[in-house]
N, CA, C and O atoms as a DFTB+ gen file, in Angstrom:
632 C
 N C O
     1  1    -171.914     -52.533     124.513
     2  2    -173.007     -53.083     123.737
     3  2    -173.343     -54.494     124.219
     4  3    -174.474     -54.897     124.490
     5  1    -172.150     -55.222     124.294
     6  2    -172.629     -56.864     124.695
     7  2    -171.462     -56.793     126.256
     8  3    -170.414     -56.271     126.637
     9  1    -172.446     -57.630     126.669
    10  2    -171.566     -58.708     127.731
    11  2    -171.641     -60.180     127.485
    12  3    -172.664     -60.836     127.680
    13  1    -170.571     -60.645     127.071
    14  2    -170.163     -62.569     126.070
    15  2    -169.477     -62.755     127.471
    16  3    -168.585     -62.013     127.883
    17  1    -169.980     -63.803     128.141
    18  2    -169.733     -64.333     129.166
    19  2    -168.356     -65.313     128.461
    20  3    -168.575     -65.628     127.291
    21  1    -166.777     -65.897     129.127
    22  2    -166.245     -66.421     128.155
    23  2    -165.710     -67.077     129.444
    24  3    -165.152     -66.267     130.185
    25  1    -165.743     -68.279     129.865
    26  2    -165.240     -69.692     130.214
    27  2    -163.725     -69.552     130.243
    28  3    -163.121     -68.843     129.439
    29  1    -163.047     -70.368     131.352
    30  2    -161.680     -70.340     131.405
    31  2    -161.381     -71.523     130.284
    32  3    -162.197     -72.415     130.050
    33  1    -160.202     -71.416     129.675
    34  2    -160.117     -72.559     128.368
    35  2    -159.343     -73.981     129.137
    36  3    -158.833     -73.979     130.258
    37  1    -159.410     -74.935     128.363
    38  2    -159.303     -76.333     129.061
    39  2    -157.698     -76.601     128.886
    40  3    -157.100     -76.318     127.848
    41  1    -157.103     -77.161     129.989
    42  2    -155.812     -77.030     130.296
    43  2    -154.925     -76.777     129.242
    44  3    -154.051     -75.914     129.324
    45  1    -155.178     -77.793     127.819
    46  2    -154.342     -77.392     126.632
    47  2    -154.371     -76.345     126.051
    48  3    -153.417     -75.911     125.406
    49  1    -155.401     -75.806     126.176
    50  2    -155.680     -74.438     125.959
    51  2    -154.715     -73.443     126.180
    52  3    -154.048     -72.761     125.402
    53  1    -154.793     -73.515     127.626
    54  2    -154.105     -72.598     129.178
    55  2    -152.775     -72.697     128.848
    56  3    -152.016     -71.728     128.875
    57  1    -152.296     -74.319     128.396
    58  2    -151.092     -74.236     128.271
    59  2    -150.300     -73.538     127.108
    60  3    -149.210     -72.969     127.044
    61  1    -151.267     -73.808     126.249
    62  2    -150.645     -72.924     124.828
    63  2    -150.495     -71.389     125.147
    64  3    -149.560     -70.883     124.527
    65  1    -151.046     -70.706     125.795
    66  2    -151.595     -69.685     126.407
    67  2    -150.995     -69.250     127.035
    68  3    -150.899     -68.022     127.035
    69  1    -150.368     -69.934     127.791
    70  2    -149.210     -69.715     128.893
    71  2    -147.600     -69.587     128.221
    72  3    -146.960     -68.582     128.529
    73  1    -147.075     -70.433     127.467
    74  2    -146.076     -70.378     126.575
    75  2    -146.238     -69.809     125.417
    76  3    -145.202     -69.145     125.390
    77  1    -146.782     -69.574     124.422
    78  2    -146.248     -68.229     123.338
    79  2    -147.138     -67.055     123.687
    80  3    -147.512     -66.400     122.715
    81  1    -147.424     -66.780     124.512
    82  2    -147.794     -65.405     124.798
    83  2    -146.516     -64.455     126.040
    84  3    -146.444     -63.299     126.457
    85  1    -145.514     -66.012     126.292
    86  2    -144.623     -65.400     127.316
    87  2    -142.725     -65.646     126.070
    88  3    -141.541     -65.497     126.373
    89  1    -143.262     -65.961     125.048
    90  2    -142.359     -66.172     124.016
    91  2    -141.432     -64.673     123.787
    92  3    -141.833     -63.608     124.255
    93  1    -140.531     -64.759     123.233
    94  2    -140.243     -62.769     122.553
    95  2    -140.306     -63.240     120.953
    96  3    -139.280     -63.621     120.391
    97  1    -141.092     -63.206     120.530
    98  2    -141.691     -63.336     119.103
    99  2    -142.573     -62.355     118.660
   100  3    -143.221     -61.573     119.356
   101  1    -142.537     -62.494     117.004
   102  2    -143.150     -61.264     116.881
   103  2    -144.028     -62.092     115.831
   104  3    -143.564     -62.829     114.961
   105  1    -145.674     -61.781     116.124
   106  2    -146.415     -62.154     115.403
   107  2    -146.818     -61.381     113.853
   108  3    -146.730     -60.165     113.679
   109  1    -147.167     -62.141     113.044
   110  2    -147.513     -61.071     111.462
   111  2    -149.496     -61.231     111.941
   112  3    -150.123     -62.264     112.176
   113  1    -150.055     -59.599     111.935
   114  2    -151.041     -59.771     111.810
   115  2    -151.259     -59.000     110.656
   116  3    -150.676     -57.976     110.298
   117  1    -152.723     -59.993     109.796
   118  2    -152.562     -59.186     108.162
   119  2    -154.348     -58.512     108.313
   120  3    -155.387     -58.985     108.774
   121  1    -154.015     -57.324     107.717
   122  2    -155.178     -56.185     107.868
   123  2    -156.044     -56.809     107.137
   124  3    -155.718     -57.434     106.127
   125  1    -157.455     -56.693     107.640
   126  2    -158.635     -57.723     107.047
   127  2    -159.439     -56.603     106.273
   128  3    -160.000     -56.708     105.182
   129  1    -159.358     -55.543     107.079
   130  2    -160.379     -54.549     106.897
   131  2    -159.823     -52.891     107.202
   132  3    -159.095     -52.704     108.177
   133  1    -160.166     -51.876     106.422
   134  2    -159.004     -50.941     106.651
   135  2    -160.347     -49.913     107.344
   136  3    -161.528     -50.257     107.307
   137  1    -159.848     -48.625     107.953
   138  2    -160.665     -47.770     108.571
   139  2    -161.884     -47.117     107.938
   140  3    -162.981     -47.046     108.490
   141  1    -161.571     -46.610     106.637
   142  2    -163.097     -46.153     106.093
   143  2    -164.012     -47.513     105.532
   144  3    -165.052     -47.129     104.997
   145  1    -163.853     -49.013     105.537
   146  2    -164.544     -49.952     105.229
   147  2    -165.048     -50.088     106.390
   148  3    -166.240     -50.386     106.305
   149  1    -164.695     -50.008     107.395
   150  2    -165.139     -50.570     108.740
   151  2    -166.507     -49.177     108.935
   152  3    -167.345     -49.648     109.704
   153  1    -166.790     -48.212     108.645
   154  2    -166.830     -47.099     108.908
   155  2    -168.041     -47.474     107.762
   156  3    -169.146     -47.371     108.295
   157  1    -168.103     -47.780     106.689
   158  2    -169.153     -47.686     105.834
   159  2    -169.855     -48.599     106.155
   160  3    -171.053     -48.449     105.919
   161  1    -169.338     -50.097     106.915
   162  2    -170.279     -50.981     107.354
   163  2    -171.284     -51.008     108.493
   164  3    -172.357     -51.547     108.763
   165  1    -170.295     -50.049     109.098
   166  2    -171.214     -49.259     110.421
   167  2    -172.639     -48.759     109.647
   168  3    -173.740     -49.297     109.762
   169  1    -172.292     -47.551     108.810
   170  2    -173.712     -46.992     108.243
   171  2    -174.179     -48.330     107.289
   172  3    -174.849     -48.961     108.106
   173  1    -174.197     -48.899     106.379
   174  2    -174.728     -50.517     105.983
   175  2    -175.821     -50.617     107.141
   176  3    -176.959     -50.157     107.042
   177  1    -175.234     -51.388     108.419
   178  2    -175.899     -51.553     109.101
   179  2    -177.012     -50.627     110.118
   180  3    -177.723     -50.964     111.065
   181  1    -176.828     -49.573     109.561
   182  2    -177.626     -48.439     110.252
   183  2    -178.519     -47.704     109.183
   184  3    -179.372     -46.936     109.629
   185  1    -178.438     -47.824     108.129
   186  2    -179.502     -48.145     107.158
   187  2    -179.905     -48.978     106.737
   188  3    -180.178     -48.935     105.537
   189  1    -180.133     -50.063     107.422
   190  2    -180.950     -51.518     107.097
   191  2    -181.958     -51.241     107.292
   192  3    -181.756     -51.010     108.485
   193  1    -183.264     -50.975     107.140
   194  2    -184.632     -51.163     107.397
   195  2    -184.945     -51.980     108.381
   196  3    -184.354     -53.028     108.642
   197  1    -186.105     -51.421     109.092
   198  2    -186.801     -52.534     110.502
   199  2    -187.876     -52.782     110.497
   200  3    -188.391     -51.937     111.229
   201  1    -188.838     -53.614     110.029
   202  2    -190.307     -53.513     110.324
   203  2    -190.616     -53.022     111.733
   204  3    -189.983     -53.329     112.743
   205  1    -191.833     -52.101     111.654
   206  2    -192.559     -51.895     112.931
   207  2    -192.614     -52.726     113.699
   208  3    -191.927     -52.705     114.720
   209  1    -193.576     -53.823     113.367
   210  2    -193.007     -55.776     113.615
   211  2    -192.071     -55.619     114.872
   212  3    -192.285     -55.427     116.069
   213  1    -190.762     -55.808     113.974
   214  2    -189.606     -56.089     114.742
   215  2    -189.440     -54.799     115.666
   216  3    -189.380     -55.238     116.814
   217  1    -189.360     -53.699     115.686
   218  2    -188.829     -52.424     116.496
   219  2    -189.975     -52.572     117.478
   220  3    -189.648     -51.890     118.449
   221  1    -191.245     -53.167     117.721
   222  2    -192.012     -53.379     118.720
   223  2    -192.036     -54.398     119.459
   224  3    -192.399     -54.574     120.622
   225  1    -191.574     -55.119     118.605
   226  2    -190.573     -56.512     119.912
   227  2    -189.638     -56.121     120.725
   228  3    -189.752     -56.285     121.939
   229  1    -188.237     -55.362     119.988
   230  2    -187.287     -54.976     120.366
   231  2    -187.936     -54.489     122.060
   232  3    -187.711     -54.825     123.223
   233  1    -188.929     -53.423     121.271
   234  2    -189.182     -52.213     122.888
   235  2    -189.608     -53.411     123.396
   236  3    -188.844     -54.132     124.037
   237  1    -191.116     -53.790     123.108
   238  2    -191.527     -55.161     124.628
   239  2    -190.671     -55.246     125.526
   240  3    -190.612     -54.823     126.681
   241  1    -189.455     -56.328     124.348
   242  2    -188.804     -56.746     125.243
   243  2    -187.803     -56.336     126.376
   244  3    -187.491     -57.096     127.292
   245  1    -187.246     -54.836     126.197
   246  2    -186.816     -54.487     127.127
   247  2    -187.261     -53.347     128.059
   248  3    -186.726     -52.774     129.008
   249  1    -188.434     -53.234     127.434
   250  2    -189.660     -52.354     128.491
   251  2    -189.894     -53.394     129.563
   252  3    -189.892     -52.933     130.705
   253  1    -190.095     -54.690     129.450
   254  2    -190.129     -55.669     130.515
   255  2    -189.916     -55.839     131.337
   256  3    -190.503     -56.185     132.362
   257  1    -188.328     -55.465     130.850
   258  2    -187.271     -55.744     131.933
   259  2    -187.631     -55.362     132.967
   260  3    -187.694     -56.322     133.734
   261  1    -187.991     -54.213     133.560
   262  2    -188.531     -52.948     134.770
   263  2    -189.610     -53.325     135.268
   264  3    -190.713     -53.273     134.725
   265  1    -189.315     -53.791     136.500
   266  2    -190.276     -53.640     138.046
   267  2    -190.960     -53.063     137.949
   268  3    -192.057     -53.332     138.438
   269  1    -190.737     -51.897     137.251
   270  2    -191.594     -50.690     138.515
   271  2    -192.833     -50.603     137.384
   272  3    -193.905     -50.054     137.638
   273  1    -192.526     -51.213     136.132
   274  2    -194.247     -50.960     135.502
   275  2    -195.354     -51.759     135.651
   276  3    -195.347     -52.976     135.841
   277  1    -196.439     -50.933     135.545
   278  2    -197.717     -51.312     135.881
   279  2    -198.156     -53.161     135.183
   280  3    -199.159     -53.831     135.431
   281  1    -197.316     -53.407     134.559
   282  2    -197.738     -54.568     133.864
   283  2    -196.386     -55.343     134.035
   284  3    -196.046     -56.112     133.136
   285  1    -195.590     -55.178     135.157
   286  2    -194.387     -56.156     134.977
   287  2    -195.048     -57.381     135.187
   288  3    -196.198     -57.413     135.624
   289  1    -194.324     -58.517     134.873
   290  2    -194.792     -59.986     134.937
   291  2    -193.672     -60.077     136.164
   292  3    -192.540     -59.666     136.418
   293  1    -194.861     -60.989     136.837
   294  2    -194.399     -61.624     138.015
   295  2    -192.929     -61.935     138.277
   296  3    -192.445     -61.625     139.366
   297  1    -192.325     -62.424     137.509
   298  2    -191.038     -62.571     138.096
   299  2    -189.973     -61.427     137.596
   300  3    -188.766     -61.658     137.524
   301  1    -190.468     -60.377     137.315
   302  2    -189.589     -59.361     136.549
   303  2    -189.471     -58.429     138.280
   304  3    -188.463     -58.204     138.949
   305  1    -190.863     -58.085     138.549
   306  2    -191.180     -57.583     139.917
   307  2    -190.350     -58.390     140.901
   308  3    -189.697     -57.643     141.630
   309  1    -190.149     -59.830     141.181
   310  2    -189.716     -61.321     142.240
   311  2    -188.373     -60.623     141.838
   312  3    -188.214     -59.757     142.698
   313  1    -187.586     -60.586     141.172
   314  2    -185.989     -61.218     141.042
   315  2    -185.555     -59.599     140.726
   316  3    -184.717     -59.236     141.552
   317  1    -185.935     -58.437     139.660
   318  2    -185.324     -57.842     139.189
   319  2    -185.102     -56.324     140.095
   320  3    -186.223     -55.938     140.426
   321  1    -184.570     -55.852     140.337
   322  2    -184.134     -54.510     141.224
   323  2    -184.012     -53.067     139.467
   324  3    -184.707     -52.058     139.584
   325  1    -183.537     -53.149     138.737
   326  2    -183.159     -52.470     137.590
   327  2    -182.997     -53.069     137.159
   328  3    -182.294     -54.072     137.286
   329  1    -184.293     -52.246     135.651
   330  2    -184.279     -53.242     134.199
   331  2    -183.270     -52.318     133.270
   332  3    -182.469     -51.455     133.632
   333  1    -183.615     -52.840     131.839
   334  2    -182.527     -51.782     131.007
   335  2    -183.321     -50.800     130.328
   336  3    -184.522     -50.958     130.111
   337  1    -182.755     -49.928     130.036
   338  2    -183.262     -48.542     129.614
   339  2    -182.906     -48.566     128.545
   340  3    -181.955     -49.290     128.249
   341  1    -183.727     -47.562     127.327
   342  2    -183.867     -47.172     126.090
   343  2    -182.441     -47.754     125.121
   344  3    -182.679     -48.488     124.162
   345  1    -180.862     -47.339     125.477
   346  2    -179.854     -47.852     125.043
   347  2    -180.113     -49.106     125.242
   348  3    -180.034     -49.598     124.116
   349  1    -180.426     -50.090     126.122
   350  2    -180.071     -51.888     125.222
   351  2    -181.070     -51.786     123.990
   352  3    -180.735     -52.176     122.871
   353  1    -182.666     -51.086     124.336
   354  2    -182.810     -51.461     122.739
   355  2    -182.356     -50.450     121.597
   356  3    -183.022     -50.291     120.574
   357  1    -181.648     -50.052     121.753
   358  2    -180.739     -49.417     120.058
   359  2    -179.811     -50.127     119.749
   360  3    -179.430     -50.260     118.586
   361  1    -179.367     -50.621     120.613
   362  2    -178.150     -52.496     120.957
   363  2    -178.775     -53.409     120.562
   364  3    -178.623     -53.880     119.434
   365  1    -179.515     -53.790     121.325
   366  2    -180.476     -55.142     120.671
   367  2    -180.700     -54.897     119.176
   368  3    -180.202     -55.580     118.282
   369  1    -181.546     -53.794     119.002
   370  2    -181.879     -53.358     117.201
   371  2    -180.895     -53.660     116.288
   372  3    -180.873     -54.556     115.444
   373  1    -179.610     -52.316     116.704
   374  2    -178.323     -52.525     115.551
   375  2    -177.718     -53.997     115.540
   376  3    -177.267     -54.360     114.453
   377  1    -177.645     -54.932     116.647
   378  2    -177.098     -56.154     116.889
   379  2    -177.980     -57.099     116.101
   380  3    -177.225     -57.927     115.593
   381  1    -179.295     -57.363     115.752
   382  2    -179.798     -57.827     114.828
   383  2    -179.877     -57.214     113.413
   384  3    -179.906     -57.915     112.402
   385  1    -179.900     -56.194     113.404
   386  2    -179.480     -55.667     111.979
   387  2    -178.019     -55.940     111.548
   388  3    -177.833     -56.185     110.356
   389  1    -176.711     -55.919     112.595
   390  2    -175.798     -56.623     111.688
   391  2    -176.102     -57.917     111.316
   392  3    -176.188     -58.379     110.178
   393  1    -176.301     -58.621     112.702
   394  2    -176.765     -60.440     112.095
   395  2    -177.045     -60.402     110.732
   396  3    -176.200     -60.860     109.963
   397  1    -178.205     -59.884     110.245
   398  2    -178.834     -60.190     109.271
   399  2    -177.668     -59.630     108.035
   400  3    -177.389     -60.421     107.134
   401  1    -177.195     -58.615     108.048
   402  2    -176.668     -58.004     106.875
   403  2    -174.991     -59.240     106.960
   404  3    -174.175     -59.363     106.046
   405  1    -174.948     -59.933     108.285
   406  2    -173.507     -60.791     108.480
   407  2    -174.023     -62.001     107.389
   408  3    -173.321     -62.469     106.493
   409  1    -175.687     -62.455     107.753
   410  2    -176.344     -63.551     107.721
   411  2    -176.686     -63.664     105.838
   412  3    -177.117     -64.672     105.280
   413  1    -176.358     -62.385     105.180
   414  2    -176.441     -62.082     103.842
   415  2    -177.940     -61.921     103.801
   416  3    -178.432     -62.495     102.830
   417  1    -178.867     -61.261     104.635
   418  2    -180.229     -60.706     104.444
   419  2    -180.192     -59.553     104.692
   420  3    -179.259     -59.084     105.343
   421  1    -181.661     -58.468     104.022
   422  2    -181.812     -57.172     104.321
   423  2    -182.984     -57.017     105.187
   424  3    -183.490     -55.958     105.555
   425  1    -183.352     -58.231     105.466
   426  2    -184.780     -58.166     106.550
   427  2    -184.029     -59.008     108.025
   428  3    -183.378     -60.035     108.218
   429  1    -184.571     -57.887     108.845
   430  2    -184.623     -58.319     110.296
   431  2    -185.590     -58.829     110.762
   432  3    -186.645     -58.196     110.724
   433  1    -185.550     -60.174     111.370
   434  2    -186.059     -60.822     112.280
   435  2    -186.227     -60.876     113.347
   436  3    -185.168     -61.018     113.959
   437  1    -187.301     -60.822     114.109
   438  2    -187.449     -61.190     115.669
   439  2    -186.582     -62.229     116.283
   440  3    -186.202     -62.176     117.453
   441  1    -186.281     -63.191     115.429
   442  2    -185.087     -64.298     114.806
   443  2    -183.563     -64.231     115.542
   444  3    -182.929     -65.022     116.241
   445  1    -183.233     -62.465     114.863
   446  2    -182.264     -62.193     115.031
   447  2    -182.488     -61.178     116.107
   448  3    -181.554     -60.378     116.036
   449  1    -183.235     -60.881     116.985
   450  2    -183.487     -60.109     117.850
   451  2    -182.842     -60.961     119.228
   452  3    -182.005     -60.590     120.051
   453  1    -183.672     -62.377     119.096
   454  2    -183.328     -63.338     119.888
   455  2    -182.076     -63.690     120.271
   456  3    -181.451     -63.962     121.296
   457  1    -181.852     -63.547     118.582
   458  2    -180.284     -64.081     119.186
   459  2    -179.206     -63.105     120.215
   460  3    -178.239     -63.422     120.907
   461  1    -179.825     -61.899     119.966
   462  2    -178.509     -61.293     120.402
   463  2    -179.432     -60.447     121.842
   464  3    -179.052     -59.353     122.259
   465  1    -180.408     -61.041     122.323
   466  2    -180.590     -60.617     123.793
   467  2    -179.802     -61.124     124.670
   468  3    -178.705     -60.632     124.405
   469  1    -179.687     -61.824     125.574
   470  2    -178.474     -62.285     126.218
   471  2    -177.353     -61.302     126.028
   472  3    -177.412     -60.278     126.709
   473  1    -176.605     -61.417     125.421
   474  2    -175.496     -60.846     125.807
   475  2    -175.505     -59.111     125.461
   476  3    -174.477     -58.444     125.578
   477  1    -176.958     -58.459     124.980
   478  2    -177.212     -56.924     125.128
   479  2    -177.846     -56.857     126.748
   480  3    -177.319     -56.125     127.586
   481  1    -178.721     -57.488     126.980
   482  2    -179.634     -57.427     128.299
   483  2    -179.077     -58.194     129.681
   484  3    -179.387     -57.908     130.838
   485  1    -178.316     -59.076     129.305
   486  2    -177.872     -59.706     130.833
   487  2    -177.081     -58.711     131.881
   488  3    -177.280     -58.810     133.092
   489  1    -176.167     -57.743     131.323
   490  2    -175.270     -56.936     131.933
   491  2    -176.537     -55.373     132.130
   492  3    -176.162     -54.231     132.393
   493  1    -177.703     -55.715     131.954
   494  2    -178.384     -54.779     132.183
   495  2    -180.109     -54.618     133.047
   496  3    -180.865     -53.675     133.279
   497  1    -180.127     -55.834     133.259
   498  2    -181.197     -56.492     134.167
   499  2    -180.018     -56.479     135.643
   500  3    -178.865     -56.907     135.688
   501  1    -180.768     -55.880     136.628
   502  2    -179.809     -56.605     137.623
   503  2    -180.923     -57.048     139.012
   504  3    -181.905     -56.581     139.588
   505  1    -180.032     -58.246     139.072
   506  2    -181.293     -58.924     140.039
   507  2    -180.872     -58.081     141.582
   508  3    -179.926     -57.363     141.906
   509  1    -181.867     -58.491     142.165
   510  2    -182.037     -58.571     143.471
   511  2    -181.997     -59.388     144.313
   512  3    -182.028     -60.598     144.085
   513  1    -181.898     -58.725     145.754
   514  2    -181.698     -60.184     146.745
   515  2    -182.519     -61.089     146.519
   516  3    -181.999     -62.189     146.703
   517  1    -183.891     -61.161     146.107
   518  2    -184.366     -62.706     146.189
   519  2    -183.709     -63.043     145.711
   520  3    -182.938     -63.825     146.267
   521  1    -183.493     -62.645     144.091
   522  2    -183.033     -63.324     142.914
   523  2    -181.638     -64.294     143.350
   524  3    -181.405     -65.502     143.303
   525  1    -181.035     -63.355     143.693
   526  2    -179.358     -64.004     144.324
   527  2    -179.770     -65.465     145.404
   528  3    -179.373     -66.621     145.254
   529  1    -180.534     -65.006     146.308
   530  2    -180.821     -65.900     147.518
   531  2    -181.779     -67.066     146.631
   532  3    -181.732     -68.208     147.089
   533  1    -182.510     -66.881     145.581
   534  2    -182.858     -68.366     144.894
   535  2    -181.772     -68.736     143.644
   536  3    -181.950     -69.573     142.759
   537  1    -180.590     -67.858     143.844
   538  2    -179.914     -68.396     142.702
   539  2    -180.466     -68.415     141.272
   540  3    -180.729     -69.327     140.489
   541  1    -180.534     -67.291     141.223
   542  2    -181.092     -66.640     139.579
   543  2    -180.273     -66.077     140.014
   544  3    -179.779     -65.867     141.122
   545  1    -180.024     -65.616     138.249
   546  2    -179.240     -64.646     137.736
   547  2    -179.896     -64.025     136.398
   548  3    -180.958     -64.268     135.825
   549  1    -178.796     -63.087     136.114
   550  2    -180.100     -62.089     134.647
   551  2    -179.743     -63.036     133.397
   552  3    -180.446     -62.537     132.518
   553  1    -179.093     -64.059     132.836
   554  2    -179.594     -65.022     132.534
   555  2    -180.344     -65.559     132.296
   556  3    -180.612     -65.821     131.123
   557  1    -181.273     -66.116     133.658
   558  2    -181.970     -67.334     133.417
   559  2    -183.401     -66.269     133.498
   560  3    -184.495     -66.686     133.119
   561  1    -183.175     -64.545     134.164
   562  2    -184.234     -63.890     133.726
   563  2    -184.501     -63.445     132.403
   564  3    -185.625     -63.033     132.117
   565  1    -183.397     -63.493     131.397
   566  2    -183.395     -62.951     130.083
   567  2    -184.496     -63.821     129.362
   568  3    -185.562     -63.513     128.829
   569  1    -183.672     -65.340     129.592
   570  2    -183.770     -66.767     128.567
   571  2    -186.017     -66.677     129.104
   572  3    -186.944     -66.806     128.304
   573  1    -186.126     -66.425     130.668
   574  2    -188.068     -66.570     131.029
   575  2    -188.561     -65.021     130.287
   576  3    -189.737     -64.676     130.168
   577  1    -187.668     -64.418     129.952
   578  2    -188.732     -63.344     129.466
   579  2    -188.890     -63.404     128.107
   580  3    -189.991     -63.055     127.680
   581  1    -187.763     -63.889     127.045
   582  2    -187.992     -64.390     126.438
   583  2    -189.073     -65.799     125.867
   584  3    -189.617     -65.697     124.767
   585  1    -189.216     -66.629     126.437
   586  2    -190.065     -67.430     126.399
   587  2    -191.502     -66.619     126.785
   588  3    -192.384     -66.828     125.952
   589  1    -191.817     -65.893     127.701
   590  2    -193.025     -64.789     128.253
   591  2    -193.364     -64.183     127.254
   592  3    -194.547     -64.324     126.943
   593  1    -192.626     -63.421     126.499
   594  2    -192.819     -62.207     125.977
   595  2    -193.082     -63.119     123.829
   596  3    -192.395     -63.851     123.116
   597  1    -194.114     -62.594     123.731
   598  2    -194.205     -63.036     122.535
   599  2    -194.403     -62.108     121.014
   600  3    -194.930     -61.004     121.158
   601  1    -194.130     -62.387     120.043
   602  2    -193.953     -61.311     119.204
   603  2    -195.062     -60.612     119.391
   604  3    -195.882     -61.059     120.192
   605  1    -195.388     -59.107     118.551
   606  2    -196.498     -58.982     118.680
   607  2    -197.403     -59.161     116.990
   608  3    -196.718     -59.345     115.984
   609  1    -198.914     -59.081     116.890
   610  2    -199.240     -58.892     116.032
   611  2    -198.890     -58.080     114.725
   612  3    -198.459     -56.927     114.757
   613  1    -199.055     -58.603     113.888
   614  2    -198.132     -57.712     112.750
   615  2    -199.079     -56.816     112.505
   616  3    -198.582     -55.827     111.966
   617  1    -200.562     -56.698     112.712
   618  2    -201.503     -55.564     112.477
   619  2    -201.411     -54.291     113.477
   620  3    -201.526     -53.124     113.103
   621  1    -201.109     -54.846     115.242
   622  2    -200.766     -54.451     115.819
   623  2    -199.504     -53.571     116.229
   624  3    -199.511     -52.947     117.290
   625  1    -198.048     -53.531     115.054
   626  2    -196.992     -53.009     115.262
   627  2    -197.223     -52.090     114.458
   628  3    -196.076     -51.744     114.177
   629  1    -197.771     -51.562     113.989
   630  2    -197.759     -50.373     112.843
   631  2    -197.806     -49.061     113.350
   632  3    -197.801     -48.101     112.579
């Protein structure tokens, strides 16, 4: 579903990291959440409601992604080799529908759409040699299509 890009941690980090994970200790982990709760929050979030609105952003935005359509924007065609297909947006969708139900709302936002592109779409755009040879990455193509791509009309999503 996501790719969370995650940074090596800063030496104190490393070091803690390095010594009780090589300890013989036995940690107490205490159950937060048991199997059929986890399981009902799944459906929660899969019966949240979507405005048209929002489920026509969702597509835009990762109909975009792809070269090969008649309306790619210029740098989707420049940098991108394969965009993402139909699965990132049911990812993107459910990933803003938890936000919101995490965020204590029952309405999804384009808001929360945003937030969680990057790490649904980066592992699914994949650039090409220009892209590599100017030093792009699907990144910094996610963050321009985002800025490109704008909601659409709310008369218009219906």
């Amino acid at each position: 579903m996501f790719s969370v890009k995650v940074g090596y941690p800063s030496a104190e980090e490393e070091e803690r990291i390095i010594t009780e994970t090589t300890q013989d200790s036995a940690r107490e982990v205490a159950r937060v959440l048991d199997g059929s709760s986890l399981i009902a929050f799944q459906h929660l979030v899969r019966k949240t409601p979507v405005s048209p609105h929002v489920g026509a952003y969702v597509t835009r935005l990762v109909r975009s992604t792809r070269p090969d359509a008649e309306d790619a924007l210029d740098f989707i065609s420049r940098w991108v080799r394969w965009g993402a297909g139909p699965r990132a947006g049911q990812y993107l969708l459910l990933a803003a529908k938890a936000n919101a139900i995490l965020s204590g709302r029952l309405n999804v936002s384009c808001d929360d759409v945003r937030e969680f592109a990057l790490p649904v779409l980066r592992h699914r755009v994949l650039c090409n040699f220009a892209a590599a040879s100017e030093g792009v990455d699907s990144d910094e193509i996610v963050r321009k299509l985002l800025e490109a791509i704008p909601e659409p009309d709310y008369d218009s999503a219906k």
